[in-house]
N, CA, C, O and CB atoms as a CASP TS submission, in Angstrom:
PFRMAT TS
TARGET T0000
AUTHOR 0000-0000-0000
METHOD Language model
MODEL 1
PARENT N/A
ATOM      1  N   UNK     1      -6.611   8.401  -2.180  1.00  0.00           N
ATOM      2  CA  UNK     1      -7.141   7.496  -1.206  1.00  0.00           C
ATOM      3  C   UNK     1      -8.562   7.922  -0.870  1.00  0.00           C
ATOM      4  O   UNK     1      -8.831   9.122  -0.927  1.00  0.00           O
ATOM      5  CB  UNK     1      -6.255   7.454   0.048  1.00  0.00           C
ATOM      6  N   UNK     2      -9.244   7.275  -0.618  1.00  0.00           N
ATOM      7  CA  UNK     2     -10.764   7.369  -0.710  1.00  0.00           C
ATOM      8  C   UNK     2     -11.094   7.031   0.601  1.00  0.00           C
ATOM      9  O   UNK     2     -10.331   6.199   1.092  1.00  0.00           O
ATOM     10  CB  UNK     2     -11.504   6.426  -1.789  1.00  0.00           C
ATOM     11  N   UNK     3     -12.426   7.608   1.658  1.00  0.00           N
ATOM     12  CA  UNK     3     -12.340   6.978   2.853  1.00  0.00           C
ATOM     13  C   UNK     3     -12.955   5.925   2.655  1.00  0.00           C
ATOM     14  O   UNK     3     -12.496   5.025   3.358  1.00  0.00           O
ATOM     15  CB  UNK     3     -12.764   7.607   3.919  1.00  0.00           C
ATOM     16  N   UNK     4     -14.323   5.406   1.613  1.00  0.00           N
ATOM     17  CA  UNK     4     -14.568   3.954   1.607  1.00  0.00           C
ATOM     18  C   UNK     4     -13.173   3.236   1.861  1.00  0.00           C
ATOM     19  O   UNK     4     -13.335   2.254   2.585  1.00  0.00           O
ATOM     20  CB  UNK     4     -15.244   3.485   0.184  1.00  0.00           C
ATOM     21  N   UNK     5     -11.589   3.470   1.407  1.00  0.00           N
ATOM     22  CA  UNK     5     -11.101   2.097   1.452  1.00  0.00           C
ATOM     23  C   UNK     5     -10.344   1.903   3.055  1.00  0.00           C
ATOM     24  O   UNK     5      -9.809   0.925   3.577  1.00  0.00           O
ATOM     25  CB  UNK     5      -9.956   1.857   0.060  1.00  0.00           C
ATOM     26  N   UNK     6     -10.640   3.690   3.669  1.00  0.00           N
ATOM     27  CA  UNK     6     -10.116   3.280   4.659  1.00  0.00           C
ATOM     28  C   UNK     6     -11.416   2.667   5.933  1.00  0.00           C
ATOM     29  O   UNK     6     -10.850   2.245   6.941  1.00  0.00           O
ATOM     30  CB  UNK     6      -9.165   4.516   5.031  1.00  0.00           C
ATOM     31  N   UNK     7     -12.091   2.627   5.964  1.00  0.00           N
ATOM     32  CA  UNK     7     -13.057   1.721   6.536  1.00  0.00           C
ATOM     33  C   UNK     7     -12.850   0.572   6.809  1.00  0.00           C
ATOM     34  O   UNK     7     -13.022   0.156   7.955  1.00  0.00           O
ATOM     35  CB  UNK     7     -13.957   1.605   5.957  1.00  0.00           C
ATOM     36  N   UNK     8     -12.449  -0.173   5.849  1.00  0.00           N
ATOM     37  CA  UNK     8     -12.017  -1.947   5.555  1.00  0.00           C
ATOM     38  C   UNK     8     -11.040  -1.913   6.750  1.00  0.00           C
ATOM     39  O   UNK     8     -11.360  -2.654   7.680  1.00  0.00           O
ATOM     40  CB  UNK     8     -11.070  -2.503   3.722  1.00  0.00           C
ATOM     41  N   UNK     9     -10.072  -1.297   6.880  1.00  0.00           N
ATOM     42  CA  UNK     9      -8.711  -1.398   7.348  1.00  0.00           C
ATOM     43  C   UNK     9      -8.947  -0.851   8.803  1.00  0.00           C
ATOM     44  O   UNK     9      -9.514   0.191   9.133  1.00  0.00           O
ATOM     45  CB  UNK     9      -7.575  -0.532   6.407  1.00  0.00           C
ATOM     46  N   UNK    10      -8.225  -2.062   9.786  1.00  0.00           N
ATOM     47  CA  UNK    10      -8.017  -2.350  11.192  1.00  0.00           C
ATOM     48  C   UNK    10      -7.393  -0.942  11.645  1.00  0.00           C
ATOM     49  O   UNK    10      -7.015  -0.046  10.890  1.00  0.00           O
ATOM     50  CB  UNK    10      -7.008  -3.731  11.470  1.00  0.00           C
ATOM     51  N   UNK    11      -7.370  -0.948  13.077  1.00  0.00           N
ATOM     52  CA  UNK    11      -6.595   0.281  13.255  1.00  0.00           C
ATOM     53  C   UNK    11      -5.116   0.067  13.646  1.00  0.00           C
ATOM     54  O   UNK    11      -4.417   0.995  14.051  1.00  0.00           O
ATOM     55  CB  UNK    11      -7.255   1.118  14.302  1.00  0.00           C
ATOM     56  N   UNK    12      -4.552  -1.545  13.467  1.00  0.00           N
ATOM     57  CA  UNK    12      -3.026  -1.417  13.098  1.00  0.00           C
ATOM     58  C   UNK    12      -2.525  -0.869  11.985  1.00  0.00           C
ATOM     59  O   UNK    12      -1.474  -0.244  11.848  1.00  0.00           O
ATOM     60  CB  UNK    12      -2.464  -2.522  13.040  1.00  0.00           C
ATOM     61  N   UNK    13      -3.414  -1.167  11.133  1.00  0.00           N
ATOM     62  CA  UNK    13      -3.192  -0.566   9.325  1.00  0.00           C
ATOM     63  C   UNK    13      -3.495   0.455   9.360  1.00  0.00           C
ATOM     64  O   UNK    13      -2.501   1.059   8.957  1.00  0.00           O
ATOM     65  CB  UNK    13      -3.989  -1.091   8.041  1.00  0.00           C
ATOM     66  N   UNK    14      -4.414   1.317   9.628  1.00  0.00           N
ATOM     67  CA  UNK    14      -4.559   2.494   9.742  1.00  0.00           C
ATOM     68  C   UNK    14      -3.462   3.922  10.846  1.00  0.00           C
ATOM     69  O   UNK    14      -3.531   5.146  10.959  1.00  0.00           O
ATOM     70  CB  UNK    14      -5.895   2.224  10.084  1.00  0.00           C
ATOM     71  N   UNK    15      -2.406   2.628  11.536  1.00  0.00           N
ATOM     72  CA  UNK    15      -2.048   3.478  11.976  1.00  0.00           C
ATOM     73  C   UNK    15      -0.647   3.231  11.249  1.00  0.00           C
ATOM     74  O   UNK    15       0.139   4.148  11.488  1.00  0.00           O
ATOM     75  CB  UNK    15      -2.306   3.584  13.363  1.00  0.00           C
ATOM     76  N   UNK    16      -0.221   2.404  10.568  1.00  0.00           N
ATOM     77  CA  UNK    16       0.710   2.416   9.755  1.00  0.00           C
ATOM     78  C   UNK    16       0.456   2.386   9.083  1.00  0.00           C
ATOM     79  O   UNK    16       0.945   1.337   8.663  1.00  0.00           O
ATOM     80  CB  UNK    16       1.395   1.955   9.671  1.00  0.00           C
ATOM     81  N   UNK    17      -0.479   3.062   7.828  1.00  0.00           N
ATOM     82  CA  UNK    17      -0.667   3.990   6.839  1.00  0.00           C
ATOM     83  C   UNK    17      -0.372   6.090   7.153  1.00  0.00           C
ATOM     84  O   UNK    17      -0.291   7.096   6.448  1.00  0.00           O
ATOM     85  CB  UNK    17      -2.313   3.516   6.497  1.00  0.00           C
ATOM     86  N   UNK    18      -0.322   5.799   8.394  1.00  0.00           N
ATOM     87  CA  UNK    18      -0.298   7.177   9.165  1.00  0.00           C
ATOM     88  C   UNK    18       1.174   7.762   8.699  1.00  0.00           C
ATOM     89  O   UNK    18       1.657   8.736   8.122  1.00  0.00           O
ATOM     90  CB  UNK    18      -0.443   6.975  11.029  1.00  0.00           C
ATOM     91  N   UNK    19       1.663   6.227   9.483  1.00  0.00           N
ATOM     92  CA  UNK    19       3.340   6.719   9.380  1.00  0.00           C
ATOM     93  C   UNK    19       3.733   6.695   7.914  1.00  0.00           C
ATOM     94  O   UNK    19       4.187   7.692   7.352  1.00  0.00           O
ATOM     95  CB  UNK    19       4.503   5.600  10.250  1.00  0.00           C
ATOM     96  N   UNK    20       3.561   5.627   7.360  1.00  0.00           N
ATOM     97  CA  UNK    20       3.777   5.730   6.210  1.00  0.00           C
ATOM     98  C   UNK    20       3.617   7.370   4.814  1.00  0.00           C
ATOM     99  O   UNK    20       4.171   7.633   3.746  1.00  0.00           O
ATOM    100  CB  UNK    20       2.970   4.619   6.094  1.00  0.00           C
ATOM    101  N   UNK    21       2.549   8.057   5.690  1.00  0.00           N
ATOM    102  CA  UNK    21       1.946   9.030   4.736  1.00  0.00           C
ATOM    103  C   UNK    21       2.713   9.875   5.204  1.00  0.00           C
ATOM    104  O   UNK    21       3.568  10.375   4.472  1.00  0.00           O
ATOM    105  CB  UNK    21       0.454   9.387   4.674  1.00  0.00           C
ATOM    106  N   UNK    22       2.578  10.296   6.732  1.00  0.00           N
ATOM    107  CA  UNK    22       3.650  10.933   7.114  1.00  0.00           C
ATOM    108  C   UNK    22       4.860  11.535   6.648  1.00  0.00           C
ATOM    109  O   UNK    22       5.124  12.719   6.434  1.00  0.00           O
ATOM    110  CB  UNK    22       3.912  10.408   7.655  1.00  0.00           C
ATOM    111  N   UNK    23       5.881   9.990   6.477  1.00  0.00           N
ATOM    112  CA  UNK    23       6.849  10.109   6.098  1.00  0.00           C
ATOM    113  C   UNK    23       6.961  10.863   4.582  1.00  0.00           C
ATOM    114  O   UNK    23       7.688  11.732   4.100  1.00  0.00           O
ATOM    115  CB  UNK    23       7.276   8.939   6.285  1.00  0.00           C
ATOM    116  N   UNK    24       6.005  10.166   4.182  1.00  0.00           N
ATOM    117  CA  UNK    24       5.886  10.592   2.643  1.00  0.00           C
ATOM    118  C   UNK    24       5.795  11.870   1.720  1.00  0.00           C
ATOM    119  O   UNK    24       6.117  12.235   0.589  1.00  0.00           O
ATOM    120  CB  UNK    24       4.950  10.126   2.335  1.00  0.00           C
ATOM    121  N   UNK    25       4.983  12.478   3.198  1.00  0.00           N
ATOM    122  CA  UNK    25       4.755  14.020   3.098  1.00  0.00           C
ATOM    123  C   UNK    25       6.002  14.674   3.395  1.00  0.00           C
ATOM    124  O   UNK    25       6.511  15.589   2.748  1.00  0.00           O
ATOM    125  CB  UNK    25       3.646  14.575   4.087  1.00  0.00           C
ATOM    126  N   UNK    26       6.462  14.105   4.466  1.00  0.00           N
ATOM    127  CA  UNK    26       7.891  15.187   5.040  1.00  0.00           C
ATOM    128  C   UNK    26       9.046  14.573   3.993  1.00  0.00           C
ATOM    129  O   UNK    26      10.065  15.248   4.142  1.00  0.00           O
ATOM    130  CB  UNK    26       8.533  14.874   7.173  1.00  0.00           C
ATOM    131  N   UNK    27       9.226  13.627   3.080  1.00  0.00           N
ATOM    132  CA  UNK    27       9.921  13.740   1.779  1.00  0.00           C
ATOM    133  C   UNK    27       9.728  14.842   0.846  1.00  0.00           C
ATOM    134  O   UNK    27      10.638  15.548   0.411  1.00  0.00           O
ATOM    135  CB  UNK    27       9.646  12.683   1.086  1.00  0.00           C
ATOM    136  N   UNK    28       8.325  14.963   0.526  1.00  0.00           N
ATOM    137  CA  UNK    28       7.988  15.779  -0.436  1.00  0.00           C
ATOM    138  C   UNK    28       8.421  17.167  -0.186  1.00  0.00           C
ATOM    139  O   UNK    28       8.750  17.927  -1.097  1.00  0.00           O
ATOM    140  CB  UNK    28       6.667  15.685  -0.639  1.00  0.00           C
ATOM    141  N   UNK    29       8.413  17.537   1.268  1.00  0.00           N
ATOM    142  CA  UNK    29       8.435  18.959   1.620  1.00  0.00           C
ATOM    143  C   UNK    29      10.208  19.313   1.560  1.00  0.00           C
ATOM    144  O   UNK    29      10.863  20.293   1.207  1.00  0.00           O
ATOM    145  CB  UNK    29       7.611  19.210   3.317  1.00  0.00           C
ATOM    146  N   UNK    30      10.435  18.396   1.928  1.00  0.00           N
ATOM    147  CA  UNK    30      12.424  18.519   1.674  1.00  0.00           C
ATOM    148  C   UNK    30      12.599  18.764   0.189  1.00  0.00           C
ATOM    149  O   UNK    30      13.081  19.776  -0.319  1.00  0.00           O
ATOM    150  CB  UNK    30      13.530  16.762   2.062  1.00  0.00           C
ATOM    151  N   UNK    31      12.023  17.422  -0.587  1.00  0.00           N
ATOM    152  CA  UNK    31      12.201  17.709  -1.788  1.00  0.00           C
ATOM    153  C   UNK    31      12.009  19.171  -2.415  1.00  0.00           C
ATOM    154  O   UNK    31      12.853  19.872  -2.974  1.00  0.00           O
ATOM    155  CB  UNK    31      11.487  16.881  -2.315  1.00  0.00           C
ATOM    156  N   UNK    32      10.447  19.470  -2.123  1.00  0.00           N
ATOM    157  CA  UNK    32       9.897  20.556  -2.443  1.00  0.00           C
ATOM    158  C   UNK    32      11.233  22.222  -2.569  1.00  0.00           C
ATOM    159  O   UNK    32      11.717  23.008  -3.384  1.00  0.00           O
ATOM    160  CB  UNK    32       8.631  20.562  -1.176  1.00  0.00           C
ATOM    161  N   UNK    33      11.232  21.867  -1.085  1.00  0.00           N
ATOM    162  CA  UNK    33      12.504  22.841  -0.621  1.00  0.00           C
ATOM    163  C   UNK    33      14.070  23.133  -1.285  1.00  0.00           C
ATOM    164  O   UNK    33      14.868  24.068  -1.215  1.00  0.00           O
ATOM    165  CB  UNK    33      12.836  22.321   0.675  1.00  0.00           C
ATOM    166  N   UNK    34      14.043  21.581  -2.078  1.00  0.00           N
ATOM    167  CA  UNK    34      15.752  21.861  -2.429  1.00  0.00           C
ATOM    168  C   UNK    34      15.113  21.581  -3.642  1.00  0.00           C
ATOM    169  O   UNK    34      15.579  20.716  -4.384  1.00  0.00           O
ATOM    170  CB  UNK    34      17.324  20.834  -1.799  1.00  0.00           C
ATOM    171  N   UNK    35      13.980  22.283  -3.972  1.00  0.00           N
ATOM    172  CA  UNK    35      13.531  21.965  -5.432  1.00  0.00           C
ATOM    173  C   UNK    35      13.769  20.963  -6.354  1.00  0.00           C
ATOM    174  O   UNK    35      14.166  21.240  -7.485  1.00  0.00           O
ATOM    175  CB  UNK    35      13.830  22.769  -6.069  1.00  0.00           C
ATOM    176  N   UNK    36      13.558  19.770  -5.973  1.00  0.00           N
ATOM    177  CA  UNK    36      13.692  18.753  -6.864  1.00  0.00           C
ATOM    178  C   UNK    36      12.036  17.918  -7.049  1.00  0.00           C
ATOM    179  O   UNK    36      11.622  16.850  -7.500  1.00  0.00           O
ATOM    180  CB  UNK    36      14.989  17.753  -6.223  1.00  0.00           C
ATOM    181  N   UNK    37      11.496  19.079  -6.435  1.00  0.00           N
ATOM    182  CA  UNK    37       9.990  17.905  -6.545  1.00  0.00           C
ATOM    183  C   UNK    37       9.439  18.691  -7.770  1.00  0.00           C
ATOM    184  O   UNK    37       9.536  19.909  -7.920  1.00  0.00           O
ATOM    185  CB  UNK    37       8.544  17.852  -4.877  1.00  0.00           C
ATOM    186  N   UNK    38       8.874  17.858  -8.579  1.00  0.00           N
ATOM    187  CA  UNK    38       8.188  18.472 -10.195  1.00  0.00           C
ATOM    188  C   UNK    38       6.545  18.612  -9.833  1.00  0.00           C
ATOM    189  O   UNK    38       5.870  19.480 -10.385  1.00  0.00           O
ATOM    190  CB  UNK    38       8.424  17.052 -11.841  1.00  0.00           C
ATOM    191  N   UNK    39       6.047  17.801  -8.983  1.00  0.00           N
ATOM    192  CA  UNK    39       4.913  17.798  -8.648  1.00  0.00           C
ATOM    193  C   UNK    39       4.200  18.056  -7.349  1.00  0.00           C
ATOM    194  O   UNK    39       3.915  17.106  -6.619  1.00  0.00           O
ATOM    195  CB  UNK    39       4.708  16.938  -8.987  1.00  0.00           C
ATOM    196  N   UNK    40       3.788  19.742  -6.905  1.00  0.00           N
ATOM    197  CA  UNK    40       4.222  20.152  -6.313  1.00  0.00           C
ATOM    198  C   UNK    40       2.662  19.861  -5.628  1.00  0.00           C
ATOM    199  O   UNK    40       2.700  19.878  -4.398  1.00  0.00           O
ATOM    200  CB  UNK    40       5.049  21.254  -6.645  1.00  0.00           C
ATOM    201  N   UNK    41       1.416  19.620  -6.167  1.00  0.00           N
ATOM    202  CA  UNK    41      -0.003  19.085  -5.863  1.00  0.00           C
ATOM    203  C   UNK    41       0.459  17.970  -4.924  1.00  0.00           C
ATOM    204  O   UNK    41      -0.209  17.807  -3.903  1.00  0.00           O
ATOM    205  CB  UNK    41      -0.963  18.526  -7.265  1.00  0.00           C
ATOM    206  N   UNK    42       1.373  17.289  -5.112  1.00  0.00           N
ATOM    207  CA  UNK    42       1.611  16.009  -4.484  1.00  0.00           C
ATOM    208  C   UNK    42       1.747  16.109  -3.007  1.00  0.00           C
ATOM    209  O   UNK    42       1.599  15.025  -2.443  1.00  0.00           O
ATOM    210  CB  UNK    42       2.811  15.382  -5.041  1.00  0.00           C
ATOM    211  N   UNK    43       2.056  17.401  -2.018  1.00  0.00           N
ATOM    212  CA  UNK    43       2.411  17.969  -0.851  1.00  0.00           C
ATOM    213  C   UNK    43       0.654  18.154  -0.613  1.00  0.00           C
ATOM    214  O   UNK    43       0.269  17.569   0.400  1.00  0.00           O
ATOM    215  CB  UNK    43       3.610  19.436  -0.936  1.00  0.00           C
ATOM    216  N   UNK    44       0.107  18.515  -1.005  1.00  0.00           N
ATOM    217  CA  UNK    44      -1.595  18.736  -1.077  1.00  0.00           C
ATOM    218  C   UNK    44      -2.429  17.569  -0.456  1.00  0.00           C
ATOM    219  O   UNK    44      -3.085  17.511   0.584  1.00  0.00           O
ATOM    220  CB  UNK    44      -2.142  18.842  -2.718  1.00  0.00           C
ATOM    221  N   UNK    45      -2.084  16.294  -1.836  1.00  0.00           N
ATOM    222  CA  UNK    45      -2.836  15.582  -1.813  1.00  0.00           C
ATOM    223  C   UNK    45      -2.269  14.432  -0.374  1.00  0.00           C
ATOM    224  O   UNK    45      -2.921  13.515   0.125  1.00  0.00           O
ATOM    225  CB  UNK    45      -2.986  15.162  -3.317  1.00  0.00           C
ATOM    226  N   UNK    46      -1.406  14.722  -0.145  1.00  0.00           N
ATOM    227  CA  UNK    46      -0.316  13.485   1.062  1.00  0.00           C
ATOM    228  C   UNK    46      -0.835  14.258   2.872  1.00  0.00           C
ATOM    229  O   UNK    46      -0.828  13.766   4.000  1.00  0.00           O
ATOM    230  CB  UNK    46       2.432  13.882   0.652  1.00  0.00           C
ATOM    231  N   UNK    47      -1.279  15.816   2.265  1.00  0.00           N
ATOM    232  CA  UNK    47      -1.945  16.181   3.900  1.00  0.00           C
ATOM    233  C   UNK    47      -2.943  16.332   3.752  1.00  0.00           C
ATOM    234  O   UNK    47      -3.441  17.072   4.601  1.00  0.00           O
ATOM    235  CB  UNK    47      -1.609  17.313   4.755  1.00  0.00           C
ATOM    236  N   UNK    48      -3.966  15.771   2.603  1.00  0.00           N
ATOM    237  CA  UNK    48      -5.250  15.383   2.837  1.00  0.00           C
ATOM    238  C   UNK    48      -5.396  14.012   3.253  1.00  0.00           C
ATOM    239  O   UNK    48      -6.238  13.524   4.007  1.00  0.00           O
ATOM    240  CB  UNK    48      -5.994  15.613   1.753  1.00  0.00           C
ATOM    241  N   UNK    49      -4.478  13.493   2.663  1.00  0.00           N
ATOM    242  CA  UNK    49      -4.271  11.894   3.356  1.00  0.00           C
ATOM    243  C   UNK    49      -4.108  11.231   4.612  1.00  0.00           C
ATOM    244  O   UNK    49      -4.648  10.282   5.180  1.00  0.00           O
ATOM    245  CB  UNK    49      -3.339  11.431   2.999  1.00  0.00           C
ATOM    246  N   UNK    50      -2.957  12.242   4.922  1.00  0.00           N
ATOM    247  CA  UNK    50      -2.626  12.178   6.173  1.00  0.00           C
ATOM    248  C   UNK    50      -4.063  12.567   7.351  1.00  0.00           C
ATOM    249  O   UNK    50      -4.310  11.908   8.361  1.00  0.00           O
ATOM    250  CB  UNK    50      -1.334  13.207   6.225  1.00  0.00           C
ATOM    251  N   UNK    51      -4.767  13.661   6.921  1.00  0.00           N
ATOM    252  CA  UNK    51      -6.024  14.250   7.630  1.00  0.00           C
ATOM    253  C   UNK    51      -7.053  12.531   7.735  1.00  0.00           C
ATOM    254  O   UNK    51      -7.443  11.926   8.734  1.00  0.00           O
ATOM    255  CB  UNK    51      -6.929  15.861   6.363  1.00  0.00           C
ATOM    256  N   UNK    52      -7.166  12.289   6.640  1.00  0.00           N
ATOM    257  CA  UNK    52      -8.435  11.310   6.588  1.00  0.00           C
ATOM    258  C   UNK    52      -8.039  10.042   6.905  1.00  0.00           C
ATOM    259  O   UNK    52      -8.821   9.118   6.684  1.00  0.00           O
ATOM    260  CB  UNK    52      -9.151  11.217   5.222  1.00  0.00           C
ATOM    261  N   UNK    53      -7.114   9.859   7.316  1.00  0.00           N
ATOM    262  CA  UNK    53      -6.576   8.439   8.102  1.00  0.00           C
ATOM    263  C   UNK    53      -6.246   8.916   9.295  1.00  0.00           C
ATOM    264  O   UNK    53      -5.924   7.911   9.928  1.00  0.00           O
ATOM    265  CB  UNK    53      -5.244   7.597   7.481  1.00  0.00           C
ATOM    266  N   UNK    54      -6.141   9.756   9.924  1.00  0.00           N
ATOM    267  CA  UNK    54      -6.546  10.279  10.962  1.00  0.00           C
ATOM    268  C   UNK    54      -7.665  10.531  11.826  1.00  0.00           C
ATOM    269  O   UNK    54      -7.682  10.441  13.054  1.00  0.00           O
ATOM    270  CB  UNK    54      -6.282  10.913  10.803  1.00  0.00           C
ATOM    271  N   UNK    55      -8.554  10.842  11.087  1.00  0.00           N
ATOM    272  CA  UNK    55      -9.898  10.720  10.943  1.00  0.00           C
ATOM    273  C   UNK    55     -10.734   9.261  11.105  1.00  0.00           C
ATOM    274  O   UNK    55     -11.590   8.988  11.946  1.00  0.00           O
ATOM    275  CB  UNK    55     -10.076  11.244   9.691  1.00  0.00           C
ATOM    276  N   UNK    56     -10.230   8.462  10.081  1.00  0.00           N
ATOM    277  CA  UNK    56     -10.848   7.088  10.076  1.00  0.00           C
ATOM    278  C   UNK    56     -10.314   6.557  10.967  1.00  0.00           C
ATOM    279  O   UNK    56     -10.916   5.602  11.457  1.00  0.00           O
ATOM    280  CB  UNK    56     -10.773   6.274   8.974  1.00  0.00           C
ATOM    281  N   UNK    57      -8.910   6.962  11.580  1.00  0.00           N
ATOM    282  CA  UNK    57      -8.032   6.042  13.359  1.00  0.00           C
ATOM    283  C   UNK    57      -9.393   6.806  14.173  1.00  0.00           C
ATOM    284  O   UNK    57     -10.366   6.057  14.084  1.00  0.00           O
ATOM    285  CB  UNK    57      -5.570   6.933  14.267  1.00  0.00           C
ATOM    286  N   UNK    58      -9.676   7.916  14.833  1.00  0.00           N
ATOM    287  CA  UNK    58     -10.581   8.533  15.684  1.00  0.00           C
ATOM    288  C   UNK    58     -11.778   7.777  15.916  1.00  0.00           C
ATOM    289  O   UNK    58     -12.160   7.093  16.865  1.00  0.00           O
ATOM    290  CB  UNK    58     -10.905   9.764  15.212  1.00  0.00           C
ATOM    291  N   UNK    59     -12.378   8.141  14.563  1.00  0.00           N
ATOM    292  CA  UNK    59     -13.555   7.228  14.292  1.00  0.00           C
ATOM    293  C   UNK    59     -13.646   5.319  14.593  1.00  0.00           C
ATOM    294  O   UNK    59     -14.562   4.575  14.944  1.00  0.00           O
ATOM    295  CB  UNK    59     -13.714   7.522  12.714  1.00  0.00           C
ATOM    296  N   UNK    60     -12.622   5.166  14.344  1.00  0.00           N
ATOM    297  CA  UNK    60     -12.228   3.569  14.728  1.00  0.00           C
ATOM    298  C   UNK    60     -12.204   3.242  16.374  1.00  0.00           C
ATOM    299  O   UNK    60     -12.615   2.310  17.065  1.00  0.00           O
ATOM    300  CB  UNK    60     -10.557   3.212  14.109  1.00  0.00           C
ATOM    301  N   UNK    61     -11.711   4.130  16.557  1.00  0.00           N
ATOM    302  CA  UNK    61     -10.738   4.333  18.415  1.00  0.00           C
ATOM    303  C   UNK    61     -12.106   4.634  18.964  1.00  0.00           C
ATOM    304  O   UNK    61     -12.413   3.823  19.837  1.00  0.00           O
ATOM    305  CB  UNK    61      -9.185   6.078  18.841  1.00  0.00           C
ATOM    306  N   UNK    62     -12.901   5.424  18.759  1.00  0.00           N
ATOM    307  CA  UNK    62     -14.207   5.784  19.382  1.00  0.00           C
ATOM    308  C   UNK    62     -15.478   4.761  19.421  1.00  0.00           C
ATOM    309  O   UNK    62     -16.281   4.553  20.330  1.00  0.00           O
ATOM    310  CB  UNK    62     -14.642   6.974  18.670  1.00  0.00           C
ATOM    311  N   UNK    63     -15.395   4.285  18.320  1.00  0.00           N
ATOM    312  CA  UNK    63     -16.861   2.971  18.014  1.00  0.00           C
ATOM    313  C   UNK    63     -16.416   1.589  18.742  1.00  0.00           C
ATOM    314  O   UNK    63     -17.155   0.615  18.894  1.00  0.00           O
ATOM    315  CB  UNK    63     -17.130   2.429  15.925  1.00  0.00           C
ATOM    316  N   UNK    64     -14.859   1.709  19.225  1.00  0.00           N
ATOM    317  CA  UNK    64     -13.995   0.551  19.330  1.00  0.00           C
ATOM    318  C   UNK    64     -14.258  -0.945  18.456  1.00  0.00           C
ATOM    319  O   UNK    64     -14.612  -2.076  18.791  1.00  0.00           O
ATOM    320  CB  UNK    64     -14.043   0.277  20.792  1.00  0.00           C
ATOM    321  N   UNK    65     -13.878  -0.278  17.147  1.00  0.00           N
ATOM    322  CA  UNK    65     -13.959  -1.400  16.425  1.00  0.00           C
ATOM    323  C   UNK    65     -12.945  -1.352  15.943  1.00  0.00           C
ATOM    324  O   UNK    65     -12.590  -2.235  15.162  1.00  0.00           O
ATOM    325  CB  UNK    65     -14.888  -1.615  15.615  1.00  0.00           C
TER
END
Protein backbone atom coordinates (compact mmCIF):
# COMPACT_ATOMS: atom_id res chain seq x y z
CA UNK A 1 0.00 0.00 0.00
CA UNK A 2 1.46 3.21 -0.97
CA UNK A 3 0.51 6.54 0.86
CA UNK A 4 -0.29 8.29 -2.60
CA UNK A 5 -3.35 5.83 -2.59
CA UNK A 6 -4.17 6.56 0.80
CA UNK A 7 -4.71 10.30 0.24
CA UNK A 8 -7.69 9.71 -2.27
CA UNK A 9 -9.57 7.93 0.52
CA UNK A 10 -12.16 9.72 3.02
CA UNK A 11 -11.60 9.15 6.57
CA UNK A 12 -14.59 6.56 6.70
CA UNK A 13 -12.36 4.42 4.38
CA UNK A 14 -9.47 5.08 6.00
CA UNK A 15 -10.80 4.09 9.08
CA UNK A 16 -12.08 0.88 7.80
CA UNK A 17 -9.04 0.02 6.10
CA UNK A 18 -7.64 0.33 9.80
CA UNK A 19 -9.84 -2.38 10.95
CA UNK A 20 -9.58 -4.27 8.20
CA UNK A 21 -5.53 -4.33 8.42
CA UNK A 22 -5.81 -4.80 11.86
CA UNK A 23 -7.59 -7.75 11.75
CA UNK A 24 -5.39 -9.00 9.17
CA UNK A 25 -2.34 -8.58 11.11
CA UNK A 26 -3.71 -10.28 14.31
CA UNK A 27 -4.54 -13.40 11.78
CA UNK A 28 -1.14 -13.52 10.68
CA UNK A 29 0.32 -13.43 14.20
CA UNK A 30 -1.97 -16.51 15.37
CA UNK A 31 -1.13 -18.07 12.28
CA UNK A 32 2.47 -17.20 12.67
CA UNK A 33 2.27 -18.78 16.24
CA UNK A 34 0.65 -22.18 15.48
CA UNK A 35 2.99 -22.09 12.56
CA UNK A 36 0.96 -22.31 9.69
CA UNK A 37 1.96 -18.98 8.14
CA UNK A 38 4.72 -19.68 5.17
CA UNK A 39 5.16 -16.04 4.77
CA UNK A 40 6.42 -14.70 7.62
CA UNK A 41 7.45 -10.83 5.85
CA UNK A 42 3.72 -10.69 5.62
CA UNK A 43 3.43 -9.75 9.71
CA UNK A 44 6.06 -6.82 8.60
CA UNK A 45 4.48 -5.55 5.78
CA UNK A 46 0.49 -5.52 7.54
CA UNK A 47 2.27 -3.22 10.63
CA UNK A 48 3.66 -0.99 8.23
CA UNK A 49 0.25 -0.73 6.91
CA UNK A 50 -1.43 -0.55 9.72
CA UNK A 51 1.26 2.54 10.81
CA UNK A 52 0.54 4.54 7.49
CA UNK A 53 -3.20 4.51 7.57
CA UNK A 54 -2.91 5.67 10.75
CA UNK A 55 -0.93 8.26 9.83
CA UNK A 56 -2.97 9.33 6.74
CA UNK A 57 -6.45 9.11 9.51
CA UNK A 58 -4.18 11.91 11.78
CA UNK A 59 -3.22 13.81 8.96
CA UNK A 60 -6.89 13.78 7.61
CA UNK A 61 -8.47 14.46 11.27
CA UNK A 62 -6.04 17.47 11.62
CA UNK A 63 -6.42 19.45 8.05
CA UNK A 64 -10.21 18.40 8.60
CA UNK A 65 -10.61 17.19 5.34
Amino acid sequence: MKPSELKDKSVDELVELEKTTARDLWQSKFSNYSNQLDDTAKIRRLRRDVARVKTALTQKRSTGK
